[in-house]
N, C-alpha and C positions, 0 to 999 in steps of 0.2 A: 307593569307589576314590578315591586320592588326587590332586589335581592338581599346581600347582606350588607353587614353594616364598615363605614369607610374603614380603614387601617388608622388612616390618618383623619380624624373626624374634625381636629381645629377648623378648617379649613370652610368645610362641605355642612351644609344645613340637611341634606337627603342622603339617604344610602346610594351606591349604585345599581342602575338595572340587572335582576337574572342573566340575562344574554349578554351584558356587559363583563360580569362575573365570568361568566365560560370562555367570553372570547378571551379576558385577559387574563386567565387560568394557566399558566405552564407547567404546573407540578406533576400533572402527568405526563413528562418527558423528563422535565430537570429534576426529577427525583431522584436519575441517575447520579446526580452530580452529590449527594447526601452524604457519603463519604467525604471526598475532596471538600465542602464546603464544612463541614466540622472541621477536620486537619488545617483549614485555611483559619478558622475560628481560633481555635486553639494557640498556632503561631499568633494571630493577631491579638487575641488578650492576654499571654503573655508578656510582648511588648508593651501593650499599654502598661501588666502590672512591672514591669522592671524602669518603665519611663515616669513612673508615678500617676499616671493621667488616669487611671482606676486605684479604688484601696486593694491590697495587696487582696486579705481575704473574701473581698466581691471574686477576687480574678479565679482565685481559688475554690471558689464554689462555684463560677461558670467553667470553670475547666474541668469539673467533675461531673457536673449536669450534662455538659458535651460529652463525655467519655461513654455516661449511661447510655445518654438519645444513638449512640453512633454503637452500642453494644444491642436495645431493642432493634436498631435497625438491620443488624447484623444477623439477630435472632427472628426477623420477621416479625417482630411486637407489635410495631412502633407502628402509629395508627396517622395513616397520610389523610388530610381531611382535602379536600378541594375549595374551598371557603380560606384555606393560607392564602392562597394565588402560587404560593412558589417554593420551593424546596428552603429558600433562607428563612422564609417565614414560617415556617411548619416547622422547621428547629427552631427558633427562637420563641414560637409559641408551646415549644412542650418546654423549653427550657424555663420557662416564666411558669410554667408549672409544675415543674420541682423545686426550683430554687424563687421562686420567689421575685421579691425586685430587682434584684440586684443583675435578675436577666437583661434588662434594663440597658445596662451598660455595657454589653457585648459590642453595639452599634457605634461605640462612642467612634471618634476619629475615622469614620469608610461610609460609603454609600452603597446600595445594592447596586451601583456602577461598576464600582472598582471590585464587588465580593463575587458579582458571578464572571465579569474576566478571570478574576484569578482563579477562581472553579472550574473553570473553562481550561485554561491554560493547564492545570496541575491532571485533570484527566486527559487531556490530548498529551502530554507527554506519555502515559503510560500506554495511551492508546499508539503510539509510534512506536514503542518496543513492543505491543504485541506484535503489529503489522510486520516490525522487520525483523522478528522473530520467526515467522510465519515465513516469509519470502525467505531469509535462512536456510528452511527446511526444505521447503521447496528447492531452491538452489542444491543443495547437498542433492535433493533425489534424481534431479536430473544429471549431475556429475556421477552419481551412485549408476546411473543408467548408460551415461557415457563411459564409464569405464567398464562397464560390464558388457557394452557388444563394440568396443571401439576396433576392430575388425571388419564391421560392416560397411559396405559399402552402398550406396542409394543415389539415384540421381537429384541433382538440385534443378531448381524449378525457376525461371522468371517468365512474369504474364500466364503463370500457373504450366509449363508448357518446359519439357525435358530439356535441361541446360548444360551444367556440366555435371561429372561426378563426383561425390564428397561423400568424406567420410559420414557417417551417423552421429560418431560422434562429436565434428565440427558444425553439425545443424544443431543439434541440442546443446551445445556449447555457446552457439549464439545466443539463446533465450538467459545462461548463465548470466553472458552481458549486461543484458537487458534489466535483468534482477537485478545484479550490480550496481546499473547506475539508480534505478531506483531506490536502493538502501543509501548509497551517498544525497540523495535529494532527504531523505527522512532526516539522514544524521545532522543535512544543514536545517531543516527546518526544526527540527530537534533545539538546537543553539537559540534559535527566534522564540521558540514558544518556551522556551526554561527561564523567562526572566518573570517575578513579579509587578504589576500593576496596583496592589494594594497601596494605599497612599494616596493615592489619587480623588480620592472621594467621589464626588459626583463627574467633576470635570477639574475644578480649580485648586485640584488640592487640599489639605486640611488645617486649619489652625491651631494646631496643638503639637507638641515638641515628639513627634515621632521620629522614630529609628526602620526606615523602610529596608535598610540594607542588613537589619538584622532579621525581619523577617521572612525576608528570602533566602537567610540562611537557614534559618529556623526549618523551611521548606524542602532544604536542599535545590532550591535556586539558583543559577547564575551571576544572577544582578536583579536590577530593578529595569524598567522603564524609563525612560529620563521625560516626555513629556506628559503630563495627568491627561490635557486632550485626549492625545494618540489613545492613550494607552487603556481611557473606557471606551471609547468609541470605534476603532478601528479592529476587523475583526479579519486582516489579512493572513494569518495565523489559519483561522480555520479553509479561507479562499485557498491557501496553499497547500494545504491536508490534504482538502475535496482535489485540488490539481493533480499531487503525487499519488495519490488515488487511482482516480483515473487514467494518468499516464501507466499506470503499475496494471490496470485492468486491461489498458489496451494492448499491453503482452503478453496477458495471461489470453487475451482471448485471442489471439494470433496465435498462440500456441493450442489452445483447444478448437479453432478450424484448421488445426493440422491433424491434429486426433483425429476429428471428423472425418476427415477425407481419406484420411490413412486406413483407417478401421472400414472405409466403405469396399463394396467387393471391387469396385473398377479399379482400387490400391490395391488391396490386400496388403500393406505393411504390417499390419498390427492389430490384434485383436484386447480386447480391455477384457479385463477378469469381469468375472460374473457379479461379485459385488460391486463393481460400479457401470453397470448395465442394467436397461428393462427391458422388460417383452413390449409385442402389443399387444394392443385388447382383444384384436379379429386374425391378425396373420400370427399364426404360432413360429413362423421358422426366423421370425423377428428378434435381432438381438438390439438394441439401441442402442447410444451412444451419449443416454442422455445427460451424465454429469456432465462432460464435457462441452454440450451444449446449454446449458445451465451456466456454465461458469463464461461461455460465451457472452448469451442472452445476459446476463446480469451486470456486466457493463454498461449499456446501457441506463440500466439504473445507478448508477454511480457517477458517470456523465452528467445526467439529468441533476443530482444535490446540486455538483459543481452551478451549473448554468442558474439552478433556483439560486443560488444564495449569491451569485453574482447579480443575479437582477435586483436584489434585496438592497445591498449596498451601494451600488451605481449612484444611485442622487441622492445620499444622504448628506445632511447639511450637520459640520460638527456641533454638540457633541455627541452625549448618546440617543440614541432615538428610541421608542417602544419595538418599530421593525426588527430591529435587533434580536427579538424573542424569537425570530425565526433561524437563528443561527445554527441553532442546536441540533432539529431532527432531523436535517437532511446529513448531517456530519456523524451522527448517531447511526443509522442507518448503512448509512454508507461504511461504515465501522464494522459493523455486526455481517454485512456482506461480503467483507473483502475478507475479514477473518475467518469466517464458518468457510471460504473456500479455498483460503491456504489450508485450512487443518484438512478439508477433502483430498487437494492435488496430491501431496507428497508419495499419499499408500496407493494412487489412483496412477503415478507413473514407476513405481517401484514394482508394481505386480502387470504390469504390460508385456506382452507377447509380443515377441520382434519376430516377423518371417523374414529370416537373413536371406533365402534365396529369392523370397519374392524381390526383394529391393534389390539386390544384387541383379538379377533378370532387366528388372527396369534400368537400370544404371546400364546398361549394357546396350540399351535399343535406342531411338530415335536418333543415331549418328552426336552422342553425348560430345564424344571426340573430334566434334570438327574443327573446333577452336583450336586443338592441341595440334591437328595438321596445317591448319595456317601459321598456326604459329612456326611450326618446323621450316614453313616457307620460308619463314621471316628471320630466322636464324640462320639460315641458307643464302640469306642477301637482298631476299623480294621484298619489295613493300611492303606494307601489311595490307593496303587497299587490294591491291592485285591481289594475293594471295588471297584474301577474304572473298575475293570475287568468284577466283579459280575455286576453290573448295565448294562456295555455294553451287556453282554448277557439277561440282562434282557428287555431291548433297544429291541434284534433281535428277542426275543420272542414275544413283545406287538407286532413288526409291522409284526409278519408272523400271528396272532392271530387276529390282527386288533381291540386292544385294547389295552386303558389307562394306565397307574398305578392307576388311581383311580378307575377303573372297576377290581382292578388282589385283588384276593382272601388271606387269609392269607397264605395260601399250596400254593399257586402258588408262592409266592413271596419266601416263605424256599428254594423252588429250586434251587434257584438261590445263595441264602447265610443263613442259618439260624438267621442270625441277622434282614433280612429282616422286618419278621413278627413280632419283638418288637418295632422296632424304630419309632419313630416318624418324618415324611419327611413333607416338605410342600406339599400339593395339591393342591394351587393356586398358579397362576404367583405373584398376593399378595403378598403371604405367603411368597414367593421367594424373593419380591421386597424388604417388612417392616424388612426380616432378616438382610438386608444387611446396617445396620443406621453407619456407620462409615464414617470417612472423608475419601470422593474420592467415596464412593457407590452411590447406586441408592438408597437409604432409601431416604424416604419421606420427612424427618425431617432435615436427612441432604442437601438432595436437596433441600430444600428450605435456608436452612442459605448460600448454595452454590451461590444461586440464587441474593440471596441478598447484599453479598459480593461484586461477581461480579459489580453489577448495583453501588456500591460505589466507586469499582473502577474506571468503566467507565465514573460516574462524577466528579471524582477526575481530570482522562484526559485531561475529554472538561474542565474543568476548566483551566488546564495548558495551553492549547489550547488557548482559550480564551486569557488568561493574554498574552500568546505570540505574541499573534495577533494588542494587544493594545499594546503592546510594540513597535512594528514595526510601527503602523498603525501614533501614538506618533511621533516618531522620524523621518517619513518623511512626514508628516505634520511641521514641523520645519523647515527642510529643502524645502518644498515646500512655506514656507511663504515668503512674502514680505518684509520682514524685512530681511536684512542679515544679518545671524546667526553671 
């Protein structure tokens, strides 16, 4: 059974098949891109009218006819047929039907090669300022959190199992980190995805006396691309997104299986507000935990684009290929997931319930301290093996005894090493905590200049953020004006 009829009909004696039609259908994805591909329109027939290679007023009546299609679209008018194939073609077929022939010539000097890269490109940049917009806020609420219980004390954990003790607010500090390096990973791929590909035509470039460097500025671009190849075919730009993506998910979810465990009654750290909790359906005395298990669980799906769209491009033979079409929804997706749950986290760790004596209690049990008494050995002149030795059996003695080190006698402690009974050991997780004032510890003094650091970084960001926003926000406002540019 036949579908419709070809784009390109020189060529083809039959239409192509229905199911052919569907499969190679993307407008219902890259319809996202509708915006960004007018704005990418707009610079580009500009250029042709200022390089002569279109008459001045053709340029000018398809710059108006894109101003409309991109104002219905705005207004929800604008009537998406599935029979275009593609978001370029569904503008350029309303545009042929306002204006006429001279729509015609929109196409002159580019290939739908080089139009949906540069489509591609000009949304993933804004889609990186939302992301590390997001991570931003996120950032600030957990320093908003560390500076609000940085008094606390709680035990640190390796092998999930009582280690030493640290402040609260040097574990939520580290997640600070984490964010951190994740906004420098956006900001450099930020650099990689600001340049345009338009020029490039299909693959080999174009014959006609174009100015690419002007309409990347026109864009507020960086540059251009330097080779046509690369630059339709290679879609490492978005391989890199899906990456910092998911390296940025897999902190976020390391941090909400600390929620998890925290909030459970065997913790008791922390309870989460009521708006970001359920019940259950059969046990009423049920509170869940479940955004934060959401924000877990959803990982996973973010992982998963990565791996699809790596399998996509692995053996492709330059230049572009049709697989290509599949670039799009898993980067999409993954976009809409990672955002909807920065905007969740921020009010989800700002309205969190600290039980400072629970964590204070734990920090206090499982012999936190025994490190800080070997170590005393060790400042005392022992080795550290020894001493690690001696403590460990002093460890199996307190717990078949069922007591402290700050309940064990001076003779009891000889037992174990004769240096025992001279040295001076800390006896509080305190004592523990204020030893350790160096850059990178959990001292008090330095965790706060840590604390503070941080939060300059993080407005140093949104500032770039910011500026890069007006940048952008600038240069298609110029292009959206009535005046041609």
């Amino acid at each position: 059974m036949s579908g419709g009829t070809k784009l390109w009909g020189g060529r083809f004696q039959k239409p192509t098949h229905e199911l052919v039609d569907q499969l190679n259908a993307s407008l219902p994805f890259d319809r996202r891109l509708a915006r960004h591909d007018i704005l990418g329109s707009l610079a580009h027939v500009t250029m042709l009218a200022r390089q002569g290679i279109v008459p001045l007023e053709d340029a000018r009546a398809i710059a108006r006819g894109l101003r409309a299609i991109l104002q219905e679209i705005q207004e929800e008018r604008f009537e998406f047929r599935l029979a275009d194939e593609d978001i370029h073609l569904s503008v350029e077929r309303r545009l042929r039907e306002l204006i006429g022939a001279a729509a015609g010539r929109l196409h002159t000097a580019r290939s739908r090669n080089d139009q949906v890269a540069l489509d591609f490109r000009l949304w993933m940049r804004e889609a990186i300022l939302e992301v590390g917009e997001g991570i931003v806020e996120t950032g600030r609420a957990l320093l908003d959190l560390a500076n609000e219980h940085c008094d606390v004390v709680l035990p640190g954990y390796t092998h999930l199992q009582r280690a030493q003790p640290l402040l609260l607010a040097h574990h939520l500090h580290a997640y600070v980190a984490m964010l951190a390096r994740d906004l420098a990973r956006l900001q450099e791929l930020y650099r990689r995805v600001n340049r345009s590909p338009l020029g490039s035509g299909a693959l080999a470039g174009v014959p006609y006396p174009i100015d690419r460097a002007f309409v990347a500025e026109l864009l507020a671009m960086d540059g251009i691309l330097e080779n046509s190849i690369d630059a339709v075919s290679d879609r490492d730009f978005a391989l890199e997104f899906l990456a910092d993506l998911a390296i940025l998910m897999a902190h976020l979810s390391r941090l909400a299986e600390e929620l998890v465990l925290w909030s459970s009654s065997e913790f008791g750290f922390i309870e989460f507000d009521d708006a970001f909790a359920t019940g259950s359906s059969i046990m009423p005395q049920k509170k869940n935990p479940d955004v934060a298990e959401l924000l877990r669980g959803k990982s996973g799906r973010v992982f998963g684009h990565l791996i699809g769209l790596l399998t996509v491009v692995k053996g492709l033979p330059l230049a572009y290929n049709k697989d290509l079409q599949e670039d799009k929804e898993g980067v999409f997706d993954a976009l809409d997931t990672v955002a909807l749950l920065l905007r969740v986290l921020p009010p989800m760790l700002r309205t969190l319930r600290i039980d400072r004596e629970r964590m204070h209690t734990a920090a206090e049990q499982g012999f936190t301290l025994a490190t800080d008494v070997a170590d005393a050995l060790v400042r005392a002149g022992v080795p550290f093996r020894e001493a690690h030795e001696a403590v460990g059996r002093l460890v199996a003695y307190c717990i078949a005894e069922g007591k402290t080190f700050g309940e064990l006698a001076a003779d009891e402690l000889a037992r174990f090493h004769p240096r025992l009974a001279e040295v001076v050991f800390p006896r509080t997780v305190w004592d523990a905590v204020r030893a350790r004032e160096h850059p990178g510890g959990t001292g008090p003094e330095h965790v706060a200049r840590a604390l503070e650091a941080s939060r300059s970084e993080l407005e140093r960001t949104a500032g770039w953020l910011q500026q890069e926003r007006q940048r952008i926000d600038k240069a298609f406002a110029r292009l959206l004006s009535e005046e041609f540019p």
